[in-house]
C-alpha beads as a LAMMPS data file, in Angstrom:
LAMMPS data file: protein, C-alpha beads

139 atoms
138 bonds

1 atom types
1 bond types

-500.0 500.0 xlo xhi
-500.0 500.0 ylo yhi
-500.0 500.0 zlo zhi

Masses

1 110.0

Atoms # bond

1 1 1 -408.279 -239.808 -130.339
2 1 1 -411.578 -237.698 -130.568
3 1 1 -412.868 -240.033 -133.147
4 1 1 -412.100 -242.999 -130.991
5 1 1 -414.119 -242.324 -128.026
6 1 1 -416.790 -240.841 -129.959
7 1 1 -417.040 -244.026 -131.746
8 1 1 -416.967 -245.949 -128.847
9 1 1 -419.540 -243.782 -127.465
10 1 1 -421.824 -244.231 -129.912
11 1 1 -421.123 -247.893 -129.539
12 1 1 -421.691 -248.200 -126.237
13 1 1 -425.157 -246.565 -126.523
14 1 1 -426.108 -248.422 -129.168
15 1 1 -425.823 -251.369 -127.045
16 1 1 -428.147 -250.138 -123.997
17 1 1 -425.981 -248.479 -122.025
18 1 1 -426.905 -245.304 -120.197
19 1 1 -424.662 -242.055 -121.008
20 1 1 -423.684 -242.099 -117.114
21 1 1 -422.599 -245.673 -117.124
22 1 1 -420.818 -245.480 -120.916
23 1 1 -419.099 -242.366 -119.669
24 1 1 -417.732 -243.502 -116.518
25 1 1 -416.621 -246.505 -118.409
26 1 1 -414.574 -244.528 -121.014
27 1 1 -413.036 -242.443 -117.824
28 1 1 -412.111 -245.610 -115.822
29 1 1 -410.636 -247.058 -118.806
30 1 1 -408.448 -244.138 -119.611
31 1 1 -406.924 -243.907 -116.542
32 1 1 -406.501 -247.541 -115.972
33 1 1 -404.173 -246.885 -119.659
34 1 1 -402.514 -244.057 -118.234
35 1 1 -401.568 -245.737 -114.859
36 1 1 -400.481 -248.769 -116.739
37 1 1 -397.808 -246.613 -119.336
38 1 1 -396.130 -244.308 -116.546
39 1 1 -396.192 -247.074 -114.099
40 1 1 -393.044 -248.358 -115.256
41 1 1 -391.273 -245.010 -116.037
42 1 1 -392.662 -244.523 -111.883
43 1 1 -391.112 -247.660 -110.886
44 1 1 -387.441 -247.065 -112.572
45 1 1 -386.993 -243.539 -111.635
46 1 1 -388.044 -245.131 -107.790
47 1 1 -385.831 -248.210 -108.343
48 1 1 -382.680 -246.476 -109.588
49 1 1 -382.394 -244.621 -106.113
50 1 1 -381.860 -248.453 -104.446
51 1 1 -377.854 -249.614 -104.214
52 1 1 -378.841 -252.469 -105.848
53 1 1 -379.375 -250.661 -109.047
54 1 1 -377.212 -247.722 -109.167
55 1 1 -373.664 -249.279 -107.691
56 1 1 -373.268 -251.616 -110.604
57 1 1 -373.913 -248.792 -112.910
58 1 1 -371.176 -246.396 -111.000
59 1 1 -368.654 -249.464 -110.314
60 1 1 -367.171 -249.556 -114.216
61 1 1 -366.831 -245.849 -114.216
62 1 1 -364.586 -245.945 -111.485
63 1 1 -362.695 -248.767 -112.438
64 1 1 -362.697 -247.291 -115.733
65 1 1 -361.019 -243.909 -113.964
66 1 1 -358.483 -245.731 -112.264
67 1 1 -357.576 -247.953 -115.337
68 1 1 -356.827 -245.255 -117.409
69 1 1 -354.932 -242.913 -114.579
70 1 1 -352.884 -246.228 -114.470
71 1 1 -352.205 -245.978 -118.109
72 1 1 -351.653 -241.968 -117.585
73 1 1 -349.020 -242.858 -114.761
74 1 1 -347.247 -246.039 -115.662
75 1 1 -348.156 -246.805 -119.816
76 1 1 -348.689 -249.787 -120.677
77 1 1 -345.690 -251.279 -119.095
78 1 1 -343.932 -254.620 -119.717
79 1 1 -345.571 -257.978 -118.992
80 1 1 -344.542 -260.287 -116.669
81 1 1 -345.010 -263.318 -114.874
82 1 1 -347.257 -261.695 -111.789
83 1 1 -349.746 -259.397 -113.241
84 1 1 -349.703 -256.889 -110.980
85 1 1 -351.902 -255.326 -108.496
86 1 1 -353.328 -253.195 -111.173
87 1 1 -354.792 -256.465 -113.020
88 1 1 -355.919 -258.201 -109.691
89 1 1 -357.782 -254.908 -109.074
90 1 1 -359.704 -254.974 -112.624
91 1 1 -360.325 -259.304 -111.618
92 1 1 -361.592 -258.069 -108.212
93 1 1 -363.748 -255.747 -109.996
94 1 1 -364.976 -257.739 -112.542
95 1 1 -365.759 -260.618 -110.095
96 1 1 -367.846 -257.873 -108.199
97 1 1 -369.703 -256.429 -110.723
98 1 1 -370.868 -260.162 -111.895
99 1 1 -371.988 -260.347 -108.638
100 1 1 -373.799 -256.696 -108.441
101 1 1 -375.649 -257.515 -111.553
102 1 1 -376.814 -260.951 -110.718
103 1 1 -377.906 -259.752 -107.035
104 1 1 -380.149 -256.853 -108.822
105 1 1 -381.211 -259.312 -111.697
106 1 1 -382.426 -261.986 -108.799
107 1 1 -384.187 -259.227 -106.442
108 1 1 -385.683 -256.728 -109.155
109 1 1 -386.871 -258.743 -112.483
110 1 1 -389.744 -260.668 -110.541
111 1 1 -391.199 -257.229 -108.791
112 1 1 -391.003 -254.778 -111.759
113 1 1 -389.861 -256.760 -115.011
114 1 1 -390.080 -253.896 -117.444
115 1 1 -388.005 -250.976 -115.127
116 1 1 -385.606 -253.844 -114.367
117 1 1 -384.821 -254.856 -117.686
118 1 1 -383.783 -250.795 -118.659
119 1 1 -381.925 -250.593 -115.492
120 1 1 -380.670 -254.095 -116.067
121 1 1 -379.640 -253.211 -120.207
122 1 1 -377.758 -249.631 -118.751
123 1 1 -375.782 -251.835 -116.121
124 1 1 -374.820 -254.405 -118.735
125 1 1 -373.332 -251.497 -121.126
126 1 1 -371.931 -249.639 -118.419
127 1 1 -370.202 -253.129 -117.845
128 1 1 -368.944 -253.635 -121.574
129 1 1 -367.257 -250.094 -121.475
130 1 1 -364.402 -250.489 -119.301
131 1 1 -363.725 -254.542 -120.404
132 1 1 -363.972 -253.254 -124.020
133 1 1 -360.838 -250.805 -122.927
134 1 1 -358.474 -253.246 -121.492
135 1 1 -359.018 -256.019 -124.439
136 1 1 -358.665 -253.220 -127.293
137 1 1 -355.723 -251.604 -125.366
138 1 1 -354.476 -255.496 -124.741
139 1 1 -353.909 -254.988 -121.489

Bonds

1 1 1 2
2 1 2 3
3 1 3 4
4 1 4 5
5 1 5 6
6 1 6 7
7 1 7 8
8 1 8 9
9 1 9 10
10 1 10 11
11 1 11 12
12 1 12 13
13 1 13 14
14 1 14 15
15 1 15 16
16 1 16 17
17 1 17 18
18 1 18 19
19 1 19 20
20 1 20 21
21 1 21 22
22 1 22 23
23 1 23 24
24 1 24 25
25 1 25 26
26 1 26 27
27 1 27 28
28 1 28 29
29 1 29 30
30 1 30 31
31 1 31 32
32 1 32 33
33 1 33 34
34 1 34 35
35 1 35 36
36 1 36 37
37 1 37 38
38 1 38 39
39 1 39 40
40 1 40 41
41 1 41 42
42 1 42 43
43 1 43 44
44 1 44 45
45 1 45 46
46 1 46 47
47 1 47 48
48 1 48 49
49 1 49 50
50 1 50 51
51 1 51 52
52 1 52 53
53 1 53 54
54 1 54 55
55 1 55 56
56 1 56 57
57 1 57 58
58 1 58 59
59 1 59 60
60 1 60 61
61 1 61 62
62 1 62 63
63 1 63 64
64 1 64 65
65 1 65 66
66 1 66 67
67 1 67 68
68 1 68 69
69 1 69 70
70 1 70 71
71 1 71 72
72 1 72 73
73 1 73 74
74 1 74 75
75 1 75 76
76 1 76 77
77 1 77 78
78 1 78 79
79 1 79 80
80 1 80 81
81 1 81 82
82 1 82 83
83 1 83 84
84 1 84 85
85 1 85 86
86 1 86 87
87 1 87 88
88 1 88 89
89 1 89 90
90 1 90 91
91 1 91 92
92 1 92 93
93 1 93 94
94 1 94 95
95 1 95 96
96 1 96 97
97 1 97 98
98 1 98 99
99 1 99 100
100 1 100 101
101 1 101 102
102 1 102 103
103 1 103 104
104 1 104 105
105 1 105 106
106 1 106 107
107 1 107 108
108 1 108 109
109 1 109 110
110 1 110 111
111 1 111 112
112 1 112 113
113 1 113 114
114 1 114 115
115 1 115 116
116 1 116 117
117 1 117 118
118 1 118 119
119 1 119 120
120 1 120 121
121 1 121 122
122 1 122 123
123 1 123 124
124 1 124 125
125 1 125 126
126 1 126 127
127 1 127 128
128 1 128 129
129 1 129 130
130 1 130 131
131 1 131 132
132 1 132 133
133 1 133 134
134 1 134 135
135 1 135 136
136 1 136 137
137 1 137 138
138 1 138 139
């Protein structure tokens, strides 16, 4: 890094520049770079406080809770021709957290693209975990 703006020091005084102006440049350029990588670590750790982000993310853990007290309580029990309220549950749920997703996807990817996408990739796999359950348990 030394070597870098001492080259580009040398560079810019080479070309004409005064020390002031070359300096000031290298500064302002810096921070610019350092604004521009914690900007989007800023903007997740902001954005994950909003509903929008964090209720998909805490929606499959509950529904994962309550699918497996089911299983605790009841097993696996015996199909038959109603589901049960146990399955309309998980449907609600899974209709919802569609829904959750897409609403966050729509309001957050055009403001802050890169914090949305992490936020967006943890509420996907936070999704997976609980539909992953009931199709391996067949359920």
């Amino acid at each position: 890094m030394e070597q870098l703006f001492s080259d580009l020091y040398r560079e810019r005084l080479g070309a004409g520049r005064g020390a002031l102006s070359v300096t000031s440049w290298l500064l302002l350029e810096t921070g610019v770079g350092i604004l521009r990588e914690n900007l989007a670590a800023m903007r997740m750790s902001l954005m994950i406080k909003k509903p929008t982000a964090w209720l998909p993310i805490v929606l499959p853990v509950a529904i994962l809770a309550f699918v497996l007290c089911y299983l605790a309580a009841y097993g696996r029990g015996s199909r038959t021709a109603d589901e049960g309220t146990p399955a309309h549950i998980f449907q609600l749920w899974a209709v919802l957290q569609a829904l959750a997703v897409a609403v966050f996807a729509v309001k957050w990817l055009r403001h802050a693209p890169r914090a949305a996408t992490t936020i967006l990739a943890v509420q996907v796999a936070s999704t997976a975990i609980p539909l992953a359950t009931v199709f391996a348990l067949g359920l």
